[in-house]
C-alpha positions in Angstrom: 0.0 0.0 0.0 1.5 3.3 -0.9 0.3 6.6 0.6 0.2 5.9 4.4 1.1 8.1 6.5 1.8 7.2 10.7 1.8 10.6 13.7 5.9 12.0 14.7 4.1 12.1 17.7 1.3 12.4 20.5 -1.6 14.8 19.5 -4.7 15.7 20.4 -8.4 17.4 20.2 -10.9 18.2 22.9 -14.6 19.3 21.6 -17.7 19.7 23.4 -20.8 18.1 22.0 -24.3 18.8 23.5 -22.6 19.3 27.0 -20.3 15.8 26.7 -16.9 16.2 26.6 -15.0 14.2 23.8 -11.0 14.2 24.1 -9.3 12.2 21.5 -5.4 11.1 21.7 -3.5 9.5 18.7 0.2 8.3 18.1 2.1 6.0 15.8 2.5 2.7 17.2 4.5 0.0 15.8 2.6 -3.0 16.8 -0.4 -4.1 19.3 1.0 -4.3 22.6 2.3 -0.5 21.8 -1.0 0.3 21.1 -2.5 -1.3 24.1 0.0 0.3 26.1 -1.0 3.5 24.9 -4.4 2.7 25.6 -3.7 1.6 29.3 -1.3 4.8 29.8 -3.5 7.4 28.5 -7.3 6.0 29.3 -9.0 7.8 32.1 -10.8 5.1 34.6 -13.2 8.0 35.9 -14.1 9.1 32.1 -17.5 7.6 31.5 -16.1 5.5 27.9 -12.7 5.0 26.9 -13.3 4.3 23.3 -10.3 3.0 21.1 -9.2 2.1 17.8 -5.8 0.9 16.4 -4.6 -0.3 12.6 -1.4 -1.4 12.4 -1.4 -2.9 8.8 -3.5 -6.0 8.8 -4.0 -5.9 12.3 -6.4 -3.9 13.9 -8.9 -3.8 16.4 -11.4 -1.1 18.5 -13.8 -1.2 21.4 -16.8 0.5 22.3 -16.1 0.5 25.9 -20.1 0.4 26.8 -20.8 2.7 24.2 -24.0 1.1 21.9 -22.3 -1.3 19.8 -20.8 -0.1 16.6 -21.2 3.9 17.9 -17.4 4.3 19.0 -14.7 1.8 18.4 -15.7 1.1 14.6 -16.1 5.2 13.7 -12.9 5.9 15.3 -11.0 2.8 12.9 -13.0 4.6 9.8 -11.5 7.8 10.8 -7.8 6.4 11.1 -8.6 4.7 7.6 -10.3 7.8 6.0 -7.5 9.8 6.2 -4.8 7.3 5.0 -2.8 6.7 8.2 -1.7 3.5 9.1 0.5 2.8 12.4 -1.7 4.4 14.8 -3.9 4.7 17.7 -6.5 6.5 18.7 -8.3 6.7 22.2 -11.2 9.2 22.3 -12.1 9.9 26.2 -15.9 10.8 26.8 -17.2 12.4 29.8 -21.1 11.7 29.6 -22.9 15.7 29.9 -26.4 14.5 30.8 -27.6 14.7 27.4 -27.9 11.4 25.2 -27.0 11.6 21.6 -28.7 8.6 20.1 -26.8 6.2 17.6 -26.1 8.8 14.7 -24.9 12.0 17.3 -22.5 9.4 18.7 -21.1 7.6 15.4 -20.5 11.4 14.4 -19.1 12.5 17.9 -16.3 9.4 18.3 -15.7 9.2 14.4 -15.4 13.3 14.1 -13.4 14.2 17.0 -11.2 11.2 16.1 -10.6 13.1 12.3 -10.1 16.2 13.5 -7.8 15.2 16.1 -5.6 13.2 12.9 -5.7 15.8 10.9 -4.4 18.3 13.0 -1.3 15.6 13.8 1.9 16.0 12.6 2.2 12.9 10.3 5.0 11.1 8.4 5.1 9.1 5.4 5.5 5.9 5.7 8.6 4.3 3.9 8.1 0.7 2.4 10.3 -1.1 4.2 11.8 -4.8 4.5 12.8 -6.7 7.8 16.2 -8.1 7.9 17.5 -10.7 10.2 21.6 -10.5 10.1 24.1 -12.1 12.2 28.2 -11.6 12.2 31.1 -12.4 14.6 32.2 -9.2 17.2 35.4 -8.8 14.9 32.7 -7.0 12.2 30.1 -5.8 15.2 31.1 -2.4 15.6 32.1 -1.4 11.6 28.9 -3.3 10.5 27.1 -1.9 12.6 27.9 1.9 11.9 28.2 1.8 8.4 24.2 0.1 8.0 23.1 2.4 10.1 24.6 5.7 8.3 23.0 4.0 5.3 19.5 4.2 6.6 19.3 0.9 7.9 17.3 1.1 11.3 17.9 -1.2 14.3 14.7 -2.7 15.7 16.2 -5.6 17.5 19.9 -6.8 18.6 20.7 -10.2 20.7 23.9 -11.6 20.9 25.1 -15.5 21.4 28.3 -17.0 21.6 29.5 -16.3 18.5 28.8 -12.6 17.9 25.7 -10.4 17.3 22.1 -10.8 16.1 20.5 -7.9 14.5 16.8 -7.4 13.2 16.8 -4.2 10.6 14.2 -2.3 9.1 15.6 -1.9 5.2 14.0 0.9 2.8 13.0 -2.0 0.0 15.0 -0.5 -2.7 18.2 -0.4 -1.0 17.9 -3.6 0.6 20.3 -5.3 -1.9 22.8 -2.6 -1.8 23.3 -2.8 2.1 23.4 -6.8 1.5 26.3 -6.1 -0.8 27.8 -3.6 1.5 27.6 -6.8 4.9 28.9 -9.5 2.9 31.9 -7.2 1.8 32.2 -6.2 5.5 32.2 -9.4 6.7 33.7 -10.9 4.1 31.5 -13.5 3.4 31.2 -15.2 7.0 28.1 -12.8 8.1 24.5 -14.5 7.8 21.9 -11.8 5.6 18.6 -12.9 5.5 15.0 -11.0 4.4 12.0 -12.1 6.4 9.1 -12.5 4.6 6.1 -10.0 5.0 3.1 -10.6 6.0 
């Protein structure tokens, strides 16, 4: 999918509607425990809903928290959707005003004050990448290391075993083969390159 774009950061919106307050929070997550986590960190136990919403590519999932069902969670995910982002989370926060707003008020409620709190978000592209699993000796650690990582590669995950270092990278696709070039020059051969497949 091209065109997706994921938050730099937390934002947020606060609107009244018909004396309920609404208070939506989105960021980029990069998978569903950080989106949960987001989700426990920033829901309010005293708030009368905590409604939610997450896509992280084919994953995604969003509660209604009590709400009637289909009149939060599901407006909040068609929100993240409409407006092309992917990577992201969204909690919207109600604080129930003594005034009900039927089915329609609240689809409009969750799913607006979700959209305007995206759109006002500071959002990135998202970069097709690959995932990379890599391992070499500690002789090659430190130069392998430093010369992916000036090239764009990013370091998501590093273990080491007996034998040297472990490394999970997140590759722009195109220059994928050009960095695997560039590690089995550096380690002349003896490192292990190898792209996972994507989902």
């Amino acid at each position: 999918m091209t065109g997706l774009y994921t938050l730099a950061g937390l934002a947020t919106h606060q609107e009244d509607i018909r004396k309920s307050r609404f208070v939506a929070m989105a960021d980029g997550v990069q998978t569903p425990e950080d989106a949960l986590r987001f989700i426990a960190t920033y829901g309010v136990p005293d708030a009368t809903h905590n409604c939610w919403a997450y896509r992280i590519g084919q994953a995604y999932r969003f509660n209604d928290d009590g709400e009637p069902g289909g009149t939060a969670g599901r407006p909040i995910l068609q929100a993240i959707e409409g407006l092309q982002c992917d990577r992201i989370v969204v909690l919207v926060v109600r604080w129930f005003g003594g005034i009900k707003l039927g089915a329609g008020g609240l689809v409009r409620a969750y799913g607006g004050t979700a959209a305007q709190c995206l759109r006002r978000a500071d959002k990135i592209a998202i970069v097709d990448e690959v995932l990379v699993d890599c391992h070499c000796g500690f002789a090659d650690m430190a130069v392998a290391r430093t010369r992916l990582l000036t090239r764009g590669a990013r370091l998501v995950g590093e273990t080491f075993d007996e034998a040297g270092v472990r490394w999970q990278l997140a590759i722009v696709r195109d220059q994928e083969p050009e960095l695997a070039r560039l590690f089995t020059n550096l380690t002349r051969g003896q490192g292990r390159w190898q792209c996972k497949p994507q989902d």
